[in-house]
C-alpha positions as CSV (number, residue, x, y, z in Angstrom):
1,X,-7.4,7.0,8.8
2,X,-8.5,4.3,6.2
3,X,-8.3,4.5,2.4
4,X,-10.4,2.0,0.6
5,X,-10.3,0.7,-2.4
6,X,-13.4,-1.0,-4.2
7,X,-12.3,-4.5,-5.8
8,X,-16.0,-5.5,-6.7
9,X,-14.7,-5.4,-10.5
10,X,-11.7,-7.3,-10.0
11,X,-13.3,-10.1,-7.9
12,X,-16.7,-10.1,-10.0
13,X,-14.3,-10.3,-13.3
14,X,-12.2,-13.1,-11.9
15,X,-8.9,-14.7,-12.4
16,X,-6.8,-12.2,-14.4
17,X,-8.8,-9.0,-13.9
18,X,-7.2,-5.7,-12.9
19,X,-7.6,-2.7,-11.4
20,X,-5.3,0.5,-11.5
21,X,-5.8,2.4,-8.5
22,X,-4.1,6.5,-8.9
23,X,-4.3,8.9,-6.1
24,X,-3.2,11.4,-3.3
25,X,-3.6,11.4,0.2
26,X,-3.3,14.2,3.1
27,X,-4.3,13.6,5.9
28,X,-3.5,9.4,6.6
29,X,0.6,11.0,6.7
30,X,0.0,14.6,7.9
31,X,2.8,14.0,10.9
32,X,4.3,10.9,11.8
33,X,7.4,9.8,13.8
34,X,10.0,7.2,13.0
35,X,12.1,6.2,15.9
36,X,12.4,9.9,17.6
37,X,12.8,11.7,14.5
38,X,9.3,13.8,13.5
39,X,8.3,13.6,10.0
40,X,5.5,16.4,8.4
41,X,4.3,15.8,4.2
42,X,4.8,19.4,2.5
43,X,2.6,17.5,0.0
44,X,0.1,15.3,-0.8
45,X,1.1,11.3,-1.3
46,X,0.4,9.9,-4.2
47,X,0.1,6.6,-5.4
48,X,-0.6,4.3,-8.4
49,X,-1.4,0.5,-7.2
50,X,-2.5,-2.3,-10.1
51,X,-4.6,-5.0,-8.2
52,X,-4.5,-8.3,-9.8
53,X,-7.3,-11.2,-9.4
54,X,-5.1,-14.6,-8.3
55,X,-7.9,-16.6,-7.7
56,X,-7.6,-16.7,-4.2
57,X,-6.1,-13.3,-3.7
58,X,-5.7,-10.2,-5.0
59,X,-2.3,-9.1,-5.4
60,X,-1.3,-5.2,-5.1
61,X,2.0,-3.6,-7.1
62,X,3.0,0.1,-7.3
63,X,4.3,3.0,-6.0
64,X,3.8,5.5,-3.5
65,X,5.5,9.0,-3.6
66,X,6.2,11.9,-0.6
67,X,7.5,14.8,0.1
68,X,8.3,15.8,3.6
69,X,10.3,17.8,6.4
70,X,12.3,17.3,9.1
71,X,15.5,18.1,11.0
72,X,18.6,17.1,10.0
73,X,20.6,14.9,12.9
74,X,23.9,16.5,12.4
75,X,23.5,20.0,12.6
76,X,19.2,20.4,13.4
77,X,18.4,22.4,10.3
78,X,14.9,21.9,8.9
79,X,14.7,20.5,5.0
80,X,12.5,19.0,2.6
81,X,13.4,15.3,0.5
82,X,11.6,13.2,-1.6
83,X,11.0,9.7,-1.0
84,X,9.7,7.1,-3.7
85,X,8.8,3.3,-2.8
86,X,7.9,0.1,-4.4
87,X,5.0,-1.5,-3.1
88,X,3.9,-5.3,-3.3
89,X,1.2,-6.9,-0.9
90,X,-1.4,-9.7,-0.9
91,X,-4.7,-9.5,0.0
92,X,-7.0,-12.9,0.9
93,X,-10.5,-13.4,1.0
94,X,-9.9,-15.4,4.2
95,X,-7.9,-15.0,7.0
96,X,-4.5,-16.4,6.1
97,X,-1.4,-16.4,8.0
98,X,2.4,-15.8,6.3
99,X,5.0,-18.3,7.1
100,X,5.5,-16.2,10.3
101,X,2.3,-16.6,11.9
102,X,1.5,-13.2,10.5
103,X,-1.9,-12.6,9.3
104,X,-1.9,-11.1,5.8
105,X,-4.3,-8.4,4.9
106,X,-8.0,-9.7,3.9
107,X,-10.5,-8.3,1.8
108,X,-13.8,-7.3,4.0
109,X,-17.1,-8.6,3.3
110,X,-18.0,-5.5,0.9
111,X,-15.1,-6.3,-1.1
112,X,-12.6,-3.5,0.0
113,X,-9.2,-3.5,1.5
114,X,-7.5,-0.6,3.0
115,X,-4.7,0.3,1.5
116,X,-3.3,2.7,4.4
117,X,-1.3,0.5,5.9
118,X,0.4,-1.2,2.7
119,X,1.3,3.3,1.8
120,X,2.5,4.0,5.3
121,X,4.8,0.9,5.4
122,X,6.3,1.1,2.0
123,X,7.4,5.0,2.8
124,X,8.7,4.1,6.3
125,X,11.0,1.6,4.6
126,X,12.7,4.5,2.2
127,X,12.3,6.8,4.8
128,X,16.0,7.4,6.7
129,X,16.5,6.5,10.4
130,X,19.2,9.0,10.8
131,X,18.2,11.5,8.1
132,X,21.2,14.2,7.2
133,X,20.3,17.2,5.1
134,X,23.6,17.3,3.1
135,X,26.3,14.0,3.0
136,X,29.5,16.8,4.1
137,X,27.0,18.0,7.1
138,X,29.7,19.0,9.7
139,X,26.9,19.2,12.5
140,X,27.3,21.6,15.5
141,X,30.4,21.7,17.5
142,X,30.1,19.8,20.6
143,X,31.8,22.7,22.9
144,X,29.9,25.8,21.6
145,X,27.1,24.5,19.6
146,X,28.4,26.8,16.6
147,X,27.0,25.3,13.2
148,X,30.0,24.4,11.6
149,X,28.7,24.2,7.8
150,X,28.0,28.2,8.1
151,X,31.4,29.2,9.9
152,X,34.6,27.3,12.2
153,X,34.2,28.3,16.1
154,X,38.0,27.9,16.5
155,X,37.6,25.6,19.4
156,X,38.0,21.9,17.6
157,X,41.0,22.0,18.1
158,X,41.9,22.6,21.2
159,X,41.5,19.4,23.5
160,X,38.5,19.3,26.3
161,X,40.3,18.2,29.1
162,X,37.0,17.2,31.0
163,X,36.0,15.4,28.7
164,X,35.7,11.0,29.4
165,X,37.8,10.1,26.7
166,X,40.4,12.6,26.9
167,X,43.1,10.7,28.0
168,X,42.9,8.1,24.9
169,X,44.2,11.1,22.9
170,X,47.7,10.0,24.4
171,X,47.2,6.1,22.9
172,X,46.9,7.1,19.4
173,X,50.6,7.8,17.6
């Protein structure tokens, strides 16, 4: 899903006009995954972007906000976090290419760029890989599956036997 954003008045203006951009989004982040971890926005995203006029760009600053739900990887509960980002991008009027062969983002022939893509990335860098619902998470115990932040299953500390690294137990002393 697009967002565009009108920069007729900061092109027609010229070098030094602005243009402060606020709003929310839905349905761009609805659900999205990062890695194998499933991400859902409780709310909508907001966002506050000031394009600048650079002559031969327009330069975006700001901030986007979310909050969203998933599963923690310790112990699979379900929570809510917010997330706040910077945001900093460069748009061209002609196709450009970063120092990495990249292509940077260029404004379209009706003068608007699509700021989507700048909103997803800046959350997706904030966003945890390995998200954990409290720092002292204690997870689920690997023999019984007993969440072990609600009650102990007594069976820590008894050795698996089975198990591929039980005989390293002897090493350590």
């Amino acid at each position: 899903m697009s967002i565009l954003i009108d920069l007729r008045s900061v092109i027609d203006e010229g070098v030094g006009a602005s243009l402060t951009i606020k709003g929310e989004t839905e349905k761009a982040f609805a659900q999205f995954k990062l890695g194998d971890i499933d991400y859902c926005c409780i709310a909508p995203v907001t966002y506050e972007i000031d394009f600048h006029n650079a002559g031969e760009c327009v330069q975006a600053f700001g901030t986007v906000q979310a909050d969203l739900s998933t599963g923690c990887v310790r112990c699979l509960c379900d929570f809510e976090f917010h997330v706040e980002s910077k945001l900093e991008d460069t748009f061209f009027f002609e196709a450009t290419d970063d120092e990495h062969g990249d292509p940077y983002p260029v404004i379209d022939r009706n003068e608007q760029v699509d700021i989507e893509p700048l909103l997803r990335e800046a959350l997706m860098v904030e966003i945890p890989f390995a998200p954990v619902h409290n720092e002292k998470c204690q997870g689920l115990c690997v023999k019984c599956g007993t969440d072990l932040n609600s009650e102990d299953c007594g069976c820590g500390d008894e050795p698996d036997l089975s198990h591929p690294f039980a005989g390293l137990k002897d090493l350590i002393n």
